[in-house]
C-alpha positions in Angstrom: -10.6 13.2 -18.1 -8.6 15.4 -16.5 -5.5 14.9 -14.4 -3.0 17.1 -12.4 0.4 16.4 -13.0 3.2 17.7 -10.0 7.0 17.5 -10.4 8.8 17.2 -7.8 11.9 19.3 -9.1 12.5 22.8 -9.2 15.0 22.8 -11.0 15.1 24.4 -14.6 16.5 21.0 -16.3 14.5 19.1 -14.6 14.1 15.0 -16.5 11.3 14.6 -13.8 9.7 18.0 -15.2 10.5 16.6 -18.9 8.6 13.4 -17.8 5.4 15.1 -17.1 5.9 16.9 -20.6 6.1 14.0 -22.2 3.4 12.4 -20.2 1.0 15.7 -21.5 2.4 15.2 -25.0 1.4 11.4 -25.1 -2.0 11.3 -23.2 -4.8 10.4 -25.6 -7.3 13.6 -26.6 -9.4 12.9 -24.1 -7.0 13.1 -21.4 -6.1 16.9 -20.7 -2.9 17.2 -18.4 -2.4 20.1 -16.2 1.3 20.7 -15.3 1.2 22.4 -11.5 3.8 25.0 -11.8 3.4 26.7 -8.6 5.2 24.4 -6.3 8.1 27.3 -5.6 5.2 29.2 -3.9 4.3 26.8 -1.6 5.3 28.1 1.8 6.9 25.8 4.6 4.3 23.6 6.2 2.8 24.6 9.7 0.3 22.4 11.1 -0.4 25.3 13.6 -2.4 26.2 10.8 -5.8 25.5 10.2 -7.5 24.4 6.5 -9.8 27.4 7.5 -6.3 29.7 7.1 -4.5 28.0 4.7 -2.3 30.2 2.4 -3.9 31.0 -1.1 -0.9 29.0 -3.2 -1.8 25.9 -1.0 -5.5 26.4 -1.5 -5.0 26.6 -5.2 -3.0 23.3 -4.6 -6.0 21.8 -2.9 -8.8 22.7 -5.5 -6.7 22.1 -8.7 -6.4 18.1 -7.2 -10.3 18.0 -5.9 -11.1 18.9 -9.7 -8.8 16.4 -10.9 -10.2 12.5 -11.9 -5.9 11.8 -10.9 -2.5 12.6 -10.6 0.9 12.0 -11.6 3.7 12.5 -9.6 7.5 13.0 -11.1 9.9 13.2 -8.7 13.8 13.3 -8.3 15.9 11.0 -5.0 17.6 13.4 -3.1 19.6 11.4 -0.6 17.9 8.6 -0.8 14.1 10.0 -0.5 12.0 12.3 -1.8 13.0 16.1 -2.4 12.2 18.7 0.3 9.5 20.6 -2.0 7.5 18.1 -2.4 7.5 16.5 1.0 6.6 20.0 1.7 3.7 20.0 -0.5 2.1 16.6 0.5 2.5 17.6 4.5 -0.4 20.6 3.6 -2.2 17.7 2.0 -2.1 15.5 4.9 -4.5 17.7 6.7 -6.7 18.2 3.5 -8.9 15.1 2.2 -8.0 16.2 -1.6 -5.5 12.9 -2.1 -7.8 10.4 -0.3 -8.7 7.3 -2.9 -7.4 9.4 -5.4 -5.4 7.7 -8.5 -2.1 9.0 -8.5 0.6 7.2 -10.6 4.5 8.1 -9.2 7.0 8.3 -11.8 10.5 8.7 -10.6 13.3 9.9 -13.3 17.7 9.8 -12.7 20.5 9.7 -14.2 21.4 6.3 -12.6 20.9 3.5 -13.2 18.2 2.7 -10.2 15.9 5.0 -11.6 15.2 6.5 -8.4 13.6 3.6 -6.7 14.5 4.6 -3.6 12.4 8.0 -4.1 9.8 5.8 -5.4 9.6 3.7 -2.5 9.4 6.7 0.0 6.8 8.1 -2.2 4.6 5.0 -2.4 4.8 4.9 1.9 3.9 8.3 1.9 1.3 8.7 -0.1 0.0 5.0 1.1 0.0 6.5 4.6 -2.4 9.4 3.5 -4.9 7.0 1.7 -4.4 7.5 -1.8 -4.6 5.2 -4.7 -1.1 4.6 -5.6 -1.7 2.6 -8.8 1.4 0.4 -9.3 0.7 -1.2 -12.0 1.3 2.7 -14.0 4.2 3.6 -11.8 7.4 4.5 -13.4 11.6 4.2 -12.4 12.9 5.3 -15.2 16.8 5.5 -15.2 20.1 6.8 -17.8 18.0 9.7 -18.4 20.5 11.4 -20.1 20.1 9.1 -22.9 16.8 9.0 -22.9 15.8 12.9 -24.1 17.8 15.0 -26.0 19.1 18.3 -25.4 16.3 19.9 -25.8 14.5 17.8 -22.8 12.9 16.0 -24.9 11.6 12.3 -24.7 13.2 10.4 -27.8 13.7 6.4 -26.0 10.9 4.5 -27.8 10.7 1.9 -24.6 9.9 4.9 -21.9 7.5 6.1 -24.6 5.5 2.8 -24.8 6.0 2.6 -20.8 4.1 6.1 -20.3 1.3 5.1 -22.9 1.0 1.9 -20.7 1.2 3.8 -17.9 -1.9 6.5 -18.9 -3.9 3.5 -19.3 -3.8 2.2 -16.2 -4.1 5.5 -14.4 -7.6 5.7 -16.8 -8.5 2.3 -15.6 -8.1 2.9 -11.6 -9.7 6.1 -12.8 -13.1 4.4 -14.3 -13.1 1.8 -11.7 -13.2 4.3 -8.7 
């Protein structure tokens, strides 16, 4: 099975990032998790442009989620919604079919103690409204990050552990049953 992961952070201490590390790290063996790590070289969305013309990072972007079985989407709240990169990156897909029915669990990570629900809930609209399979049931808010990994960005709370293994097996399940 293989599944795309995309963070929705650039930043280089990114939890969201961490997440999708930890995510990889847990998946079963016969999961294989791709980190996307080209999301800086996404350009600005122009919907003067044609999916004939898109640029070569977006068409990478395109093709690495058509040869994925899912997704999973980490991302930060910025201001109460998602953060500009990735709204950026899911307005090229909005003119692509790669997302449509496709299983995509959101995981949202802060420092506070909402988790980032807010960024969640944006998320979930969004990618509702470009026909997706948002499977709930494997979606993470996870909050108090900062006691959740250690300094070293890595995952160490045994209850966010247990929630991503949970998590995986409902993204397999939406997975099987699509």
């Amino acid at each position: 099975m293989e599944i795309l992961s995309i963070s929705g952070s650039v930043r280089k201490g990114s939890f969201n990032t961490a997440l999708l590390k930890a995510v990889s790290t847990l998946s079963p063996s016969h999961v294989n998790i791709k980190l996307f790590e080209s999301i800086n070289d996404i350009p600005v969305f122009n919907p003067e442009i044609s999916e004939e013309n898109f640029p070569k990072p977006v068409n990478t972007l395109i093709s690495q989620i058509r040869e994925s079985d899912g997704l999973v989407i980490s991302c930060p709240e910025y201001a109460h919604g998602i953060s500009g990169v990735l709204k950026n990156l899911l307005d090229w897909l909005v003119v692509s079919d790669a997302v449509v029915l496709k299983p995509i669990i959101i995981t949202t990570v802060s420092t506070s103690g909402l988790g980032g629900v807010r960024s969640f809930s944006s998320l979930v609209q969004i990618l509702s409204a470009m026909n997706s399979n948002v499977v709930i049931d494997g979606s993470l808010c996870v909050p108090y990050a900062s006691a959740k990994f250690n300094d070293a960005l890595i995952l160490e709370d045994p209850i966010t552990i247990k929630a991503i293994e949970v998590s995986l097996l409902a993204l397999e399940r939406a997975i099987s049953s699509g």
